[in-house]
N, C-alpha and C positions, 0 to 999 in steps of 0.2 A: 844135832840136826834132826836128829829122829823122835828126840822130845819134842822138838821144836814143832814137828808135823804131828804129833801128837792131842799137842795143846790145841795146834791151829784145828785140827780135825773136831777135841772136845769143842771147841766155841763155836764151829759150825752148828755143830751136832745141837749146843743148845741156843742157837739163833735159830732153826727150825723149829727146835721145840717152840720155843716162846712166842715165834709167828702162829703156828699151831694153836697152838690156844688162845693167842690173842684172835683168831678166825675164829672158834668155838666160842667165843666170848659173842662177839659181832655177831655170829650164827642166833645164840641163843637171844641176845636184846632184838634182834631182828624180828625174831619168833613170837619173842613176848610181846613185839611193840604190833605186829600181824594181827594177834591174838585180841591186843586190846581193841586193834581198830574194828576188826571183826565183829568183838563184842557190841564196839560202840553201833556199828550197822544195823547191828538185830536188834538195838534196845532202838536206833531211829526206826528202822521197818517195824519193828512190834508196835512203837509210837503210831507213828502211818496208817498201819492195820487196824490200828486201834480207830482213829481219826475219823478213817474210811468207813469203820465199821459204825462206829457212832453217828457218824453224818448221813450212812444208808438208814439206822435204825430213825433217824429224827423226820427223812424224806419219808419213809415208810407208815410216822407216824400221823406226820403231816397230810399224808395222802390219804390217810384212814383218818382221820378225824375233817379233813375236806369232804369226802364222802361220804359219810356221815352229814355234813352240812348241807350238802346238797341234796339229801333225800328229804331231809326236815322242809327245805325251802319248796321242793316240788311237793309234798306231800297237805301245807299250807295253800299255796297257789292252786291244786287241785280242790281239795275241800273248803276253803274257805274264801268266802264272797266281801270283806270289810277288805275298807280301806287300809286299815289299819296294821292288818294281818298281813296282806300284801307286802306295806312297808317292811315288814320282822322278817319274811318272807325273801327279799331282795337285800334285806343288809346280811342274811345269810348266807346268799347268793354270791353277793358281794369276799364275806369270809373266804368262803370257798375257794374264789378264783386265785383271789390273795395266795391262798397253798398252794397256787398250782394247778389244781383240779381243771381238766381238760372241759370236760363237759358244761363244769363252771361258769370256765372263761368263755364259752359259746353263747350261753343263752343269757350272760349278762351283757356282752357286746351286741346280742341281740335286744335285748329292753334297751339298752344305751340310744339306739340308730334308730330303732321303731317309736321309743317314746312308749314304751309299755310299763304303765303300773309307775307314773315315774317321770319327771324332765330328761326330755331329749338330749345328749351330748353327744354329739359327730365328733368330735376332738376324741374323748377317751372310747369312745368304739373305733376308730382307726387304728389309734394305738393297740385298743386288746386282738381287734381282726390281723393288725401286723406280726404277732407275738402269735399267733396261732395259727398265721399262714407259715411260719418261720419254724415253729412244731409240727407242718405237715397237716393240720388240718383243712380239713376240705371245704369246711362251713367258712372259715376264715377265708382263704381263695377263693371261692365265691362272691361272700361278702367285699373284696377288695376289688374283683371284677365287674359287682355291680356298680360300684361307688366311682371307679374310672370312669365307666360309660357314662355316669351322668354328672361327674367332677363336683360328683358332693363330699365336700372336707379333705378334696386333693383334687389334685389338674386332670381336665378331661383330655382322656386317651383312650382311644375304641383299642391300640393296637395291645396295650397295657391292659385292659379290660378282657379282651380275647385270649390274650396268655393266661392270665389267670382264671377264667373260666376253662379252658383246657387242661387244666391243673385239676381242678375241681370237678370236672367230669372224671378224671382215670382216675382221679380217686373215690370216686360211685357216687359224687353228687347229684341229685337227683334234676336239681332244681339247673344245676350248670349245664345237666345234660339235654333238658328244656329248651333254655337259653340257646345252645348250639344248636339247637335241631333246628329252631323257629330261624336263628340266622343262616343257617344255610339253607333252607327251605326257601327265605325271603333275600337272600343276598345281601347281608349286612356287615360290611367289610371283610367278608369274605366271598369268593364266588359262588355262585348259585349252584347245588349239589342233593340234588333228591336222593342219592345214594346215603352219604353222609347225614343228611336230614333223618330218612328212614330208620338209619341205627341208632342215634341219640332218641330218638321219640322210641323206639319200640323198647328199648332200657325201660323206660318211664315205665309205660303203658303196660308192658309183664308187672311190674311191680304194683299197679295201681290194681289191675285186673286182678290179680292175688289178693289183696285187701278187699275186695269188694266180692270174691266169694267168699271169702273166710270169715269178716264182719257183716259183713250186709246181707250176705246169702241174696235171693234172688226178691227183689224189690215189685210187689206186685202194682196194678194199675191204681191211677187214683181216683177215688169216691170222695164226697162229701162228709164232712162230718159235722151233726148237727150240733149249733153253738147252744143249746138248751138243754137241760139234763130231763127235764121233763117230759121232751117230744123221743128219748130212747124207748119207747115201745113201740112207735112205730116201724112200718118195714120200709122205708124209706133207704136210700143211700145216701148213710150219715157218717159213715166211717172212712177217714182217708188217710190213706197210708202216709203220708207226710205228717201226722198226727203221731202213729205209732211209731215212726223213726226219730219224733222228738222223743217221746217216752224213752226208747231203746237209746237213744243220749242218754237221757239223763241217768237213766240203768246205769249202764256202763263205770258212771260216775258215780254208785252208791247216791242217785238220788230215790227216793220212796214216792216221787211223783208215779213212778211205772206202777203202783198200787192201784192208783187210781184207775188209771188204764184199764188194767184185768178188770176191776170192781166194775167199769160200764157195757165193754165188753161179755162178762158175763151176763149184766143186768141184760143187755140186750139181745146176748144168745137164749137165756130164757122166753124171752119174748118174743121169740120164734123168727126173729131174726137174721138170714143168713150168713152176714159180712161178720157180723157180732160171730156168730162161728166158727167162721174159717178165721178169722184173726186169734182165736182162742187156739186154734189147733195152732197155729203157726206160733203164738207164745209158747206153747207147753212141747213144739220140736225143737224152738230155741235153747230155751233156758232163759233165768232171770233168774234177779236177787227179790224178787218177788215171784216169779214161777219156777218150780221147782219142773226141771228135762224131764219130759214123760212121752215115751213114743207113744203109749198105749191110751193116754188121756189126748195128744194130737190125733192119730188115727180115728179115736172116738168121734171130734167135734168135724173133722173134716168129711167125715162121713155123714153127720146131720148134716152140714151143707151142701155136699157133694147130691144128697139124694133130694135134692131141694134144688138142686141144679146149679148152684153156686158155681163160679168158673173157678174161683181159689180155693174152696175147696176140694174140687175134682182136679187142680193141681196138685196140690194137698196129696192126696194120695197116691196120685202116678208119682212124686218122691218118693215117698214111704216104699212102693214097691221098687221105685228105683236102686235106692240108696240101700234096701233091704232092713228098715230101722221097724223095729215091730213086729215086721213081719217076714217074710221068706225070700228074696231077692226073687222077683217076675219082671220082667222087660217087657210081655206080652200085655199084663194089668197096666204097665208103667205106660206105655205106650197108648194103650186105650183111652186112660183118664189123660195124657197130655194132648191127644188128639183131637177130642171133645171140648176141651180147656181151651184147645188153642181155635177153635171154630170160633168160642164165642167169644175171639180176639185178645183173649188174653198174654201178653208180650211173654211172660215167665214161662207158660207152656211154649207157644211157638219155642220159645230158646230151647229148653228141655229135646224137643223134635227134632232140632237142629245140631244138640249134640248128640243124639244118637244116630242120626245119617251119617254126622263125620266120623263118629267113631265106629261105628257098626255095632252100638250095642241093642239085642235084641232084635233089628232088622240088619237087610244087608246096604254094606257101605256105600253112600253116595253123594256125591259132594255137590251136587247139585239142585238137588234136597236140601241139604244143609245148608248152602247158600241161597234158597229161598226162606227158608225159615227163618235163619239169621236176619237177613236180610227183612222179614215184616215184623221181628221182634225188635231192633233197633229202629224204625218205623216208630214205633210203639214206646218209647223210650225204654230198652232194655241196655245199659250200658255193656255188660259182659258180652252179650251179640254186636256190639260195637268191636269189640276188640277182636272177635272171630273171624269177621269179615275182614279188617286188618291183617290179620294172619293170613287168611285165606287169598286178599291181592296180593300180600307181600312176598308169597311161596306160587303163587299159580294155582292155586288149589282148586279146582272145579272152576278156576274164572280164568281167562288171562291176566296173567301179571300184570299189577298197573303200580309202579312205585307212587305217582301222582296220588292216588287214590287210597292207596297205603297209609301214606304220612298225613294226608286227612282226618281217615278213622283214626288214628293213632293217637293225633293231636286232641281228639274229642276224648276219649278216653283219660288223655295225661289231665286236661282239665277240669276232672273230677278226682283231680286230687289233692289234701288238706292244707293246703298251700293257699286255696282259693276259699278259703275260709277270712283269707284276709281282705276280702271284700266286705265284710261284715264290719271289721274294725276300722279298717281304713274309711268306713263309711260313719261310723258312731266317731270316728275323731273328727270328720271333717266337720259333724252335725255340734260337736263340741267346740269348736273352734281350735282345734289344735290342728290349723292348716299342713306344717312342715311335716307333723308326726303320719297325716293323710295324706299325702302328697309320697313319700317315700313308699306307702308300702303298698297306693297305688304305681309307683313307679316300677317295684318289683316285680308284682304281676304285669306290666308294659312289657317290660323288657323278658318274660317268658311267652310272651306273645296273646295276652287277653286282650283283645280290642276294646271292650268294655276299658279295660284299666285302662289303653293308651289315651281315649278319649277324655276320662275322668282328670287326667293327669294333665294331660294339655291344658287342659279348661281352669285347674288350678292355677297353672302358670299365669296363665293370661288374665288371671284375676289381678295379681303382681300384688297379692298376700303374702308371699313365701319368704320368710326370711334365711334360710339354711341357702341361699342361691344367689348371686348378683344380677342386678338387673337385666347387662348385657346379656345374660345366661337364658334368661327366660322363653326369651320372644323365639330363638332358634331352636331351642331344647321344644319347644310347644310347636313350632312349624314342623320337626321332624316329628312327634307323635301325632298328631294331625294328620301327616300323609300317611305314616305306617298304617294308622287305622283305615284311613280312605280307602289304601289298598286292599285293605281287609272287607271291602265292600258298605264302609258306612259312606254315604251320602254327603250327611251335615260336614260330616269330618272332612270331605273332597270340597265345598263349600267355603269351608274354614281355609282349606289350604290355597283354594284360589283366592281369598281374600289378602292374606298374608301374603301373595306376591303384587295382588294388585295396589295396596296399601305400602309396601315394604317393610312390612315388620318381619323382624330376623332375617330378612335379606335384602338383596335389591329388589327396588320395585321393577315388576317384570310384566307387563299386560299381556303378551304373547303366550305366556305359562298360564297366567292368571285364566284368561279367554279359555284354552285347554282345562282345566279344571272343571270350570263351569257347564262347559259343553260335556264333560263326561258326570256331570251333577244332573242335567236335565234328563238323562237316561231313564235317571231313578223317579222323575216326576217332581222335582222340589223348588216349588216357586220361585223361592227366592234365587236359586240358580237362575232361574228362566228372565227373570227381574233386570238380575245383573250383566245376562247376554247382553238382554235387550238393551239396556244403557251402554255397552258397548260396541255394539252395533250402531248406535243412534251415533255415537259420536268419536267411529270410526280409531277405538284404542284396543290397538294388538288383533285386531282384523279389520278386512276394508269395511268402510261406512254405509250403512247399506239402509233407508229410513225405512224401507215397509220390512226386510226382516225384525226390525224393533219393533215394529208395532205387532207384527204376528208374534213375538216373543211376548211383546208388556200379555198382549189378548188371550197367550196362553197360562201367562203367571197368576192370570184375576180368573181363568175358568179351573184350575188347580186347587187354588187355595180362597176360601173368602176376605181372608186376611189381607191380602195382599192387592182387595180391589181398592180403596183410598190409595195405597201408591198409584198405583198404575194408572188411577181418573186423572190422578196430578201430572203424571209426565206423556198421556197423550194429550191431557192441556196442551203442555208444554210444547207439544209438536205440532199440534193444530195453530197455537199461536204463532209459531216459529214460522211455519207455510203460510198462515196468512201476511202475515210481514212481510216475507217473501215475494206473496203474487201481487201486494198491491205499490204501486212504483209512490211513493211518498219522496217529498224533500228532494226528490229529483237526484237521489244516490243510485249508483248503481247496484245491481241486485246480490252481485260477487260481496261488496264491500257490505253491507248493510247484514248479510248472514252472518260473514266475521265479523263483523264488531257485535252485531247484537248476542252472536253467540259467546264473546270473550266477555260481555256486559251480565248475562245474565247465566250463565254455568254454573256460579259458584251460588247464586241463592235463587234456582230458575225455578223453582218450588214455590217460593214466598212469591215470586212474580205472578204465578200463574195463578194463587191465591189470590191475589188483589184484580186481576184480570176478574176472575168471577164474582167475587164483587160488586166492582162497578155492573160489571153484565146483570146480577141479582139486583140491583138496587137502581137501574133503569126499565129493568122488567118489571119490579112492583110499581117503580112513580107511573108507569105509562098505561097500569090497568086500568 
């Protein structure tokens, strides 16, 4: 029995062992099988890392050889005028976007939509503006809010157009921030808000007014400049500053035309010249790729003119003391020569006077000063005094706050900025015949609020050239630019827009609207307004009938315009015959019945009638001499 528990105990003993180790066994295949997966992880993740790392270094390279392409194509388009160069210039362009390249994909979905350098495609600029509103771009959101509002190459929706220009403002769009100002300024589905208006416009206008001291510096008055090179010894005022700010273009751009410049300029400050002077001093405080910055060579010439009594030159040098360039920083000198400068109405000095009252340099501060001065430099066309007096309504500053008057000046300012360059173009495509490519980028400027554009663009439509547009699209798309502008105080365009209700193009015909148009068209003095009263007066559509106010209207339209006396001989014909018919009882009709039918008879060609009326009357009047 006691072997017996013995054994039983050994075979325990080695049933534990052998589980034992058979677990140690399990443990270790476990471990190694752990091991291996593990392995196999780091050789996928080091794969991966690898992958990742490759495919950042390929996007990295991509993106460095896009930019790259995209300097070559801007650097082509800058300097080079062929056709041809242009092409190599945008298929580069093109590259680029292909990579990726942000900036790229901007200004070629720009050529695409503009029609620049290149056939127009609305289809692949949607696409690229949809792919870069989708990147957060702001040009893109823009571009997708322009294109809603007027449902070029997608469906018109102001409410879609509005979101995405909101998009495109917070994200510093300049142009969206435009766009929103003018629509809540004017109430363009959205409610009318001069508050809201005021902050979107004065964005612009900081930034516009920044560019225009820093490039422009202070734009003096304009003179003549003589088209003969021969007549430059004279002392004539021949020199205009619109002349030197093309040069200073074409500067800017590495063109050598700015050579020229200096060489007449000097020719003429030799020749004892003043304007030829002070325009020398004012090269040589610039700088140029042709004048090399010389305080001490500007100070020189503005002093021959200054003591010659030149006004720009005696600005001339109240800078130099101002700025302290040359010479010793004096407020008291500065002040002196902008004093005298600004007497003999020079806009740049006035301004100069104007910022040292605001600021208090050199005299003591007053802002009522400054806002007179401001105030006859902008007069004067001084844009930078433009934008002071904006600031000055917009704070209270020395005036009562007027937000109204605010986002006025404000608006004047944002409109001198390079946006409105596209009036040039848009005007050389239309001259070219490329209608759709002129039509859009007058459209642009419409819808930032140029009256000019909304006009231009209306007028386009209703030529019914446009093929980027459906028909039904046109006539309402042109009836709303038309008013917008009207509102804006043009005339023709109030004109235009009473016509379109009276006609029913893009809407119902409406003569009660039409009549109101017209009546606020005669304000401005515009015959043909006076014209169309009068014909509806005469016959009693969309106001009561009334015959002697038509004839005071026809008699005011023919002393207005001389154009307009042949209509107006023909329809008080037409009213003299109409009364005569009237008082003499003929055919034994009554006099009720005989106006209506004669006037249902002769309406539609009472013109040709009252033609052959005269006629006969001429051609009894010669038989009977």
């Amino acid at each position: 029995m006691k072997a017996l528990s013995v054994a039983l105990l050994l075979a325990l003993l080695a049933s534990v062992h052998k589980t034992e180790r058979s677990f140690e066994n399990q443990k270790e295949k476990n471990v190694s099988k752990q091991e291996a997966l593990n392995e196999s992880q780091l050789l996928t993740m080091q794969d991966t890392f690898s992958s990742q790392g490759e495919d950042l270094a390929r996007r990295k390279k991509n993106e460095e050889r896009g930019h790259q392409l995209y300097k070559m194509s801007n650097k082509i388009l800058k300097h080079s005028k062929s056709k041809k160069d242009k092409e190599e210039a945008y298929q580069l362009l093109t590259k680029a976007a292909d990579m990726g390249h942000l900036k790229a994909m901007e200004k070629l979905a720009a050529a695409l939509l503009f029609g620049y350098h290149g056939p127009q495609n609305i289809t692949a600029a949607v696409t690229l503006y949809e792919t870069l509103a989708e990147k957060g771009s702001h040009r893109g959101q823009t571009a997708l809010g322009f294109m809603f509002s007027y449902g070029i190459g997608m469906e018109y929706n102001q409410a879609k157009a509005l979101v995405y220009y909101t998009f495109g403002s917070l994200g510093g769009n300049l142009i969206s921030q435009m766009i929103l100002g003018y629509r809540y300024w004017v109430g363009i589905n959205v409610p009318r808000n001069c508050e809201a208006a005021l902050t979107n416009y004065r964005k612009v206008a900081f930034f516009i007014a920044d560019k225009l001291e820093k490039n422009e510096e202070m734009p003096v008055e304009k003179v003549r400049l003589m088209e003969k090179s021969e007549n430059l010894s004279s002392n004539n005022d021949f020199l205009d500053w619109d002349v030197h700010q093309f040069y200073k273009f074409l500067a800017e751009r590495g063109d050598t035309q700015i050579q020229k410049a200096f060489y007449y300029f000097l020719k003429a400050a030799k020749a004892g010249n003043t304007h030829g002077m002070a325009f020398l001093g004012k090269m040589f405080l610039e700088g140029s790729v042709a004048v090399t910055q010389s305080n001490a060579s500007a100070f020189k010439y503005f002093t021959m003119a200054a003591e010659k009594g030149n006004a720009v030159g005696l600005w001339g040098l109240g800078l130099l003391y101002y700025q302290g360039k040359g010479v010793p920083v004096n407020y008291t000198e500065a002040f002196k020569y902008f004093h005298i400068a600004a007497e003999k109405g020079l806009a740049d000095a006035q301004f100069q006077l104007g910022v040292m009252y605001h600021s208090g340099s050199g005299v003591r501060k007053d802002y009522k000063l400054a806002f007179k001065y401001f105030y006859l430099a902008s007069q004067n066309g001084q844009p930078i005094a433009v934008y002071y007096l904006a600031q000055m309504y917009a704070a209270g500053t020395g005036v009562f706050r007027s937000c109204p008057n605010a986002v006025e000046l404000y608006r004047n300012v944002c409109e001198l900025g390079s946006w409105s360059e596209k009036f040039l173009t848009a005007y050389f495509a239309y001259q070219d015949g490329n209608i759709d490519s002129s039509l859009i980028q007058y459209a642009l400027l419409a819808e930032m609020g140029y009256e000019v554009a909304q006009s231009n663009s209306a007028y386009i439509l209703e030529s019914e050239q446009v093929k980027i547009l459906s028909n039904d699209q046109m006539y309402p798309l042109a009836l709303l630019l038309w008013n917008r502008a009207a509102a804006q105080g043009n005339a023709f365009a109030r004109v235009k827009t009473g016509d379109y209700h009276f006609y029913g193009y893009g809407t119902k015909r409406d003569y009660v609207t039409a009549a109101i148009h017209y009546s606020l068209a005669v304000d401005h003095h515009i015959a043909q307004a006076m014209f169309n009263l009068a014909y509806m007066y005469e016959h009693g559509l969309g106001i009561p009938k009334d015959i002697h106010l038509a004839k005071r209207w026809y008699d005011l339209a023919a002393q207005t315009s001389p154009d307009a006396s042949i209509p107006v001989f023909l329809a008080r014909m037409k009213l003299e015959v109409k009364r005569l018919f009237s008082e003499i009882q003929l055919f034994k009709f009554t006099s009720s019945w005989k106006m209506s039918k004669l006037d249902t008879m002769l309406q539609p060609h009472w013109d040709l009638f009252a033609l052959v009326v005269i006629v006969i009357l001429l051609v009894l009047l010669i038989r009977n001499r």
